[in-house]
Every structure is written in structure tokens, then in C-alpha cells.
C-alpha positions, -999 to 999 in steps of 0.1 A, spaced: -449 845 -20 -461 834 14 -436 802 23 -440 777 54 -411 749 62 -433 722 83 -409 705 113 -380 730 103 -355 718 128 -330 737 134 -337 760 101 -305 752 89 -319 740 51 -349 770 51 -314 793 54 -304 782 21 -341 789 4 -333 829 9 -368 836 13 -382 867 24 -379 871 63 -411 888 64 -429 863 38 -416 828 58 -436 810 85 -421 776 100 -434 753 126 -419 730 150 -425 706 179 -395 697 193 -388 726 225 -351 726 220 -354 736 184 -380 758 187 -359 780 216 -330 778 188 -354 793 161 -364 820 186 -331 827 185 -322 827 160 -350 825 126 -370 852 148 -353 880 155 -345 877 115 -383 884 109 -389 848 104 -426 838 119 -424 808 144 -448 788 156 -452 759 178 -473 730 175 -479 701 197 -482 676 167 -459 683 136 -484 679 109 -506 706 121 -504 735 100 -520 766 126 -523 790 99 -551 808 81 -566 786 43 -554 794 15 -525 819 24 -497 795 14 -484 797 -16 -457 771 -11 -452 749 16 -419 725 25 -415 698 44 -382 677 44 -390 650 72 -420 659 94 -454 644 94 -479 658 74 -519 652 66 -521 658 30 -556 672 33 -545 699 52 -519 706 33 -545 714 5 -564 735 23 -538 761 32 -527 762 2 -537 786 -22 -550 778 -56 -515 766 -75 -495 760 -45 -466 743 -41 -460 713 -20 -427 702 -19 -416 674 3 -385 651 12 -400 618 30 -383 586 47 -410 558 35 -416 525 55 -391 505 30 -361 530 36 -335 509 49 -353 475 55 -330 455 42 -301 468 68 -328 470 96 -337 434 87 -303 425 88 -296 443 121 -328 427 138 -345 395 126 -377 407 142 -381 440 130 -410 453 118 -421 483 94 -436 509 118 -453 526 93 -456 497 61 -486 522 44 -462 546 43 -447 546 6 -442 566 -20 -472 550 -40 -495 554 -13 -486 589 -7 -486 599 -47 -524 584 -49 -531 604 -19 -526 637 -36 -540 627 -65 -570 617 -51 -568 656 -36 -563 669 -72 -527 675 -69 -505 676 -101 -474 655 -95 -444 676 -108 -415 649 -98 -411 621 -74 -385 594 -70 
């Protein structure tokens, strides 16, 4: 089972997955992270690769047969195309609502950054793809 954590960070939560060295692929944008995985997630076996904008995906279609994401940008599109048939997508987002309230509070000018960016909004999106929603909250 061919597994890539988008934006993996550090790699400290992909450590708990236990997944195959040799079968796991993660991305990342940030240089200080990326030098950590090197040292880290790579000499384990673990595939690294850079990208310049966190929701690319620089891997071949249809090898991944899961794909994780806690925080990073994605494009939903693409995540369906490197998917294969029955793949997994399983994400952990921060939506434009998280927190308003105390931002509000905080700042009496704030404004959302991202206000499209809900969990309806994202559901309908892989819908629209022909993506069967397991579980979302």
C-alpha cells in the first residue's frame, strides 16, 4: 500500500502510522523541515520530496493508494488523480470559521482569510469528484 503524508512537517504524526519505510512518500515546503526529514524520515527509507507549493503532489497518477494530509493545502482534483481507484483521502483541516469568535474578539477588524474555506464547501468539492464521504465533523 503506496502512502503519501502531504506538508508532513516534522514527520512526527506519519511516525505513529508505522507504514512501510519503503512504501511511504511525504512532501514538504518549508526548508527547515525538509533538512530535518532528510535527516531523519530518509535515511529510514522514507521518500522525500520537496515542493515549492504544498498542494502539489509531484508523483506519478494513480500510484497512491492513500494519501494524508493533516494541515497543508491541497487541490482536491489532484488529489483524485493520484489516487488510485479506491484510494483513501484522509485529511485534518483548519476551516475559515475556526476560531472566529476569539479572533473577533482579539481584533474588531479581522477578517476570514479564507471565508470559502468550510467544511461544506470542501465536502461538495469531492463529491462533485465522485468521492464517497466515509466521516467528517
Amino acid at each position: 500500500m503506496q502512502l503519501l503524508d502531504m506538508g508532513t512537517g516534522g514527520g512526527k504524526l506519519l511516525k505513529k502510522f508505522n507504514h512501510p519505510a519503503k512504501n511511504t512518500q511525504v512532501t514538504e515546503a518549508w526548508e527547515p523541515n525538509i533538512k530535518l526529514l532528510k535527516q531523519t524520515l530518509a535515511i529510514e527509507g522514507v521518500r522525500v520530496i520537496e515542493n515549492e507549493h504544498e498542494a502539489d503532489i509531484p508523483v506519478a497518477d494513480n500510484s497512491l493508494d492513500m494519501i494524508t494530509n493533516s494541515h497543508a493545502a491541497f487541490d482536491a482534483e489532484l488529489v483524485k488523480q493520484k489516487l488510485k481507484q479506491n484510494g483513501l483521502f484522509i485529511t485534518q483541516q483548519v476551516g475559515a470559521l475556526n476560531n472566529y469568535s476569539l479572533s473577533r474578539y482579539l481584533d474588531h477588524n479581522y477578517q476570514i482569510a479564507y471565508p470559502d474555506n468550510t467544511l461544506f464547501n470542501t465536502v461538495m468539492t469531492f463529491e462533485k469528484l465522485d468521492f464517497e464521504i466515509i466521516y467528517f465533523a
